[in-house]
C-alpha positions as CSV (number, residue, x, y, z in Angstrom):
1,X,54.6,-31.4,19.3
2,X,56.6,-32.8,22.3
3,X,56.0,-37.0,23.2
4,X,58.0,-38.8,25.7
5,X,58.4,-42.4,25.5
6,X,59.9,-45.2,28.3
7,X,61.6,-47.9,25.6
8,X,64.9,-50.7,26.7
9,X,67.6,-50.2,24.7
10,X,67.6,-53.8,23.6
11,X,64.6,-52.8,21.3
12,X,65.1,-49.3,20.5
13,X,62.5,-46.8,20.3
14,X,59.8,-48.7,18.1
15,X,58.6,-46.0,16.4
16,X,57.6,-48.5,13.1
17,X,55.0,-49.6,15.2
18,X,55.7,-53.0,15.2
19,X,54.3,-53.8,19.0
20,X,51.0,-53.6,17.9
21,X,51.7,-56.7,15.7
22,X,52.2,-58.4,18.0
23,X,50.3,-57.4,21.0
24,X,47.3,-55.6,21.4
25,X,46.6,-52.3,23.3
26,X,43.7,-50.0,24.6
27,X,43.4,-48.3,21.5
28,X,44.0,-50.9,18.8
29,X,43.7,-53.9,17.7
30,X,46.2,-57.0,17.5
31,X,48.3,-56.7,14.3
32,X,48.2,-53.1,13.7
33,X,51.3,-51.2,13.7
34,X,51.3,-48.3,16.4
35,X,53.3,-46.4,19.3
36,X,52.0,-45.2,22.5
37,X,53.7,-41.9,24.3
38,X,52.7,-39.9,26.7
39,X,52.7,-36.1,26.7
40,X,55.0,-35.9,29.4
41,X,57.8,-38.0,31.3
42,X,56.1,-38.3,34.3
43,X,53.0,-40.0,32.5
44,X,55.1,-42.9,30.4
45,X,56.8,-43.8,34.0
46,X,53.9,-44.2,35.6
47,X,52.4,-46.6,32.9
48,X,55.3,-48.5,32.4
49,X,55.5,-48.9,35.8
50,X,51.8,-50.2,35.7
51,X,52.8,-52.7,33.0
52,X,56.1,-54.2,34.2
53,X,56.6,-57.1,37.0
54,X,58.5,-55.0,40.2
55,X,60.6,-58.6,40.5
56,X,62.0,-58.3,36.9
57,X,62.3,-55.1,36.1
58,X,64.8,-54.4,32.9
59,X,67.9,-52.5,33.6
60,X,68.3,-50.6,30.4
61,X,65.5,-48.5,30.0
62,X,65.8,-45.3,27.9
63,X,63.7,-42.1,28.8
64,X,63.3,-40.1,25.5
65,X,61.9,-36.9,24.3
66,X,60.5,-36.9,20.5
67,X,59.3,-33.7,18.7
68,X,57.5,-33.2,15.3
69,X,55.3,-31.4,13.3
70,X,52.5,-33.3,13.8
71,X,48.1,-33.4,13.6
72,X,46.4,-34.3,16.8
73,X,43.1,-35.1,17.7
74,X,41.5,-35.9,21.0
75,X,39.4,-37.6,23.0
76,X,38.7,-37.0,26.2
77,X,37.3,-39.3,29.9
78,X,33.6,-39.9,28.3
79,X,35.2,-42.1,25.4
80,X,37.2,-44.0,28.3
81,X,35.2,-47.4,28.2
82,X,34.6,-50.9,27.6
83,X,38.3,-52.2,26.3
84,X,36.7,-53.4,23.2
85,X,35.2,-49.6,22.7
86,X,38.8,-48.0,23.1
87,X,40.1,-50.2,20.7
88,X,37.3,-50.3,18.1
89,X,38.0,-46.2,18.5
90,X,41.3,-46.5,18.4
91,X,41.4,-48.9,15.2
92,X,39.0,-46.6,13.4
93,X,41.4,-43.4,13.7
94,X,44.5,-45.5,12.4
95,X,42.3,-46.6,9.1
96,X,41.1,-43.0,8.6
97,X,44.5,-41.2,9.0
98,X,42.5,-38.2,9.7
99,X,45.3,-37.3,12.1
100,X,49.1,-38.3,13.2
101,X,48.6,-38.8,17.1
102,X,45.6,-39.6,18.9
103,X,45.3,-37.8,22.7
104,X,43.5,-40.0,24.8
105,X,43.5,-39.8,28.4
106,X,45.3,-41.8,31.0
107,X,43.4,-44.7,32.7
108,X,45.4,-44.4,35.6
109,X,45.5,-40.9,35.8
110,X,42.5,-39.4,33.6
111,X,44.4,-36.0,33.9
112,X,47.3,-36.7,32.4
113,X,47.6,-37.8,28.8
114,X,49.1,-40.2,26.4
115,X,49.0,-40.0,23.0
116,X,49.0,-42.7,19.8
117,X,50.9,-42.3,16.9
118,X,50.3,-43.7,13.8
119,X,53.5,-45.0,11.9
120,X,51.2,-45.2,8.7
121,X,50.5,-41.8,8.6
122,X,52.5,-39.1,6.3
123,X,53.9,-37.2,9.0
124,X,55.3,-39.7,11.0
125,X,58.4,-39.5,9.4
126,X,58.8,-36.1,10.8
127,X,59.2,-37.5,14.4
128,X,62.9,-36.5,15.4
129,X,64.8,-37.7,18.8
130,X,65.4,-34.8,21.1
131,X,67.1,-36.2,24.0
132,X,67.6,-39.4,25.8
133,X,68.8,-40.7,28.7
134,X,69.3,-43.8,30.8
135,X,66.4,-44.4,33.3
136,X,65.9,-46.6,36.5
137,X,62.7,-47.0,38.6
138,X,63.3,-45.3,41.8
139,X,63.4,-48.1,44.9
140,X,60.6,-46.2,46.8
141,X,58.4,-47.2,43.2
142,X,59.1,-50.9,42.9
């Protein structure tokens, strides 16, 4: 399986999870160790683009490109809802482990998808850097 991921170099990739502790997310809850990707590049750019102030934007972002043999499961636009029902769906899959990633779709563009990975899970640790490189917001973006 192929996840991209839009990380500054200051805090490396994340891939422990250890955001979630200390910020919460659509699909988990505060304290809960997890990393969002998206299933292409295009898709992480555009929501860390949504999630970032255009007037201090952080001049060493790394694009990167994970692969591993990893479960999925899926949701699709019906389970898009309230906040608290993404996150109480989101927080249920993590306990469970039934799977590795979660594929959920994008809220800003329901096409695309992004996809949760549980750090807690066995085959995390079969998550492997592909290829990285250095990445700055285009001017006609910000």
């Amino acid at each position: 399986m192929r996840l991209w991921r839009l990380y500054r170099r200051a805090h490396g990739p994340g891939l422990d999870g250890a955001g979630g502790r200390y910020a919460e997310g659509r699909w988990h809850r505060l304290g809960t160790p997890v990393v969002y990707f998206g299933a292409g590049a295009a898709i992480v750019v555009l929501e860390r683009l949504a999630h970032l102030n255009a007037d201090a934007l952080p001049d060493d972002l790394i694009l990167a490109r994970f692969e591993g043999e990893l479960s999925v499961e899926a949701l699709d636009r019906r389970d898009l809802g309230s906040l608290d029902k993404t996150r109480e769906l989101g927080q249920q899959w993590i306990e469970r482990k039934s799977s590795c990633v979660l594929q959920v779709p994008s809220v800003i563009v329901p096409e695309e998808s992004n996809l949760v990975l549980n750090p807690g899970h066995a085959q995390a640790a079969t998550l492997r850097l592909i290829e990285e490189r250095p990445f700055v917001f285009d001017d006609r973006l910000v």
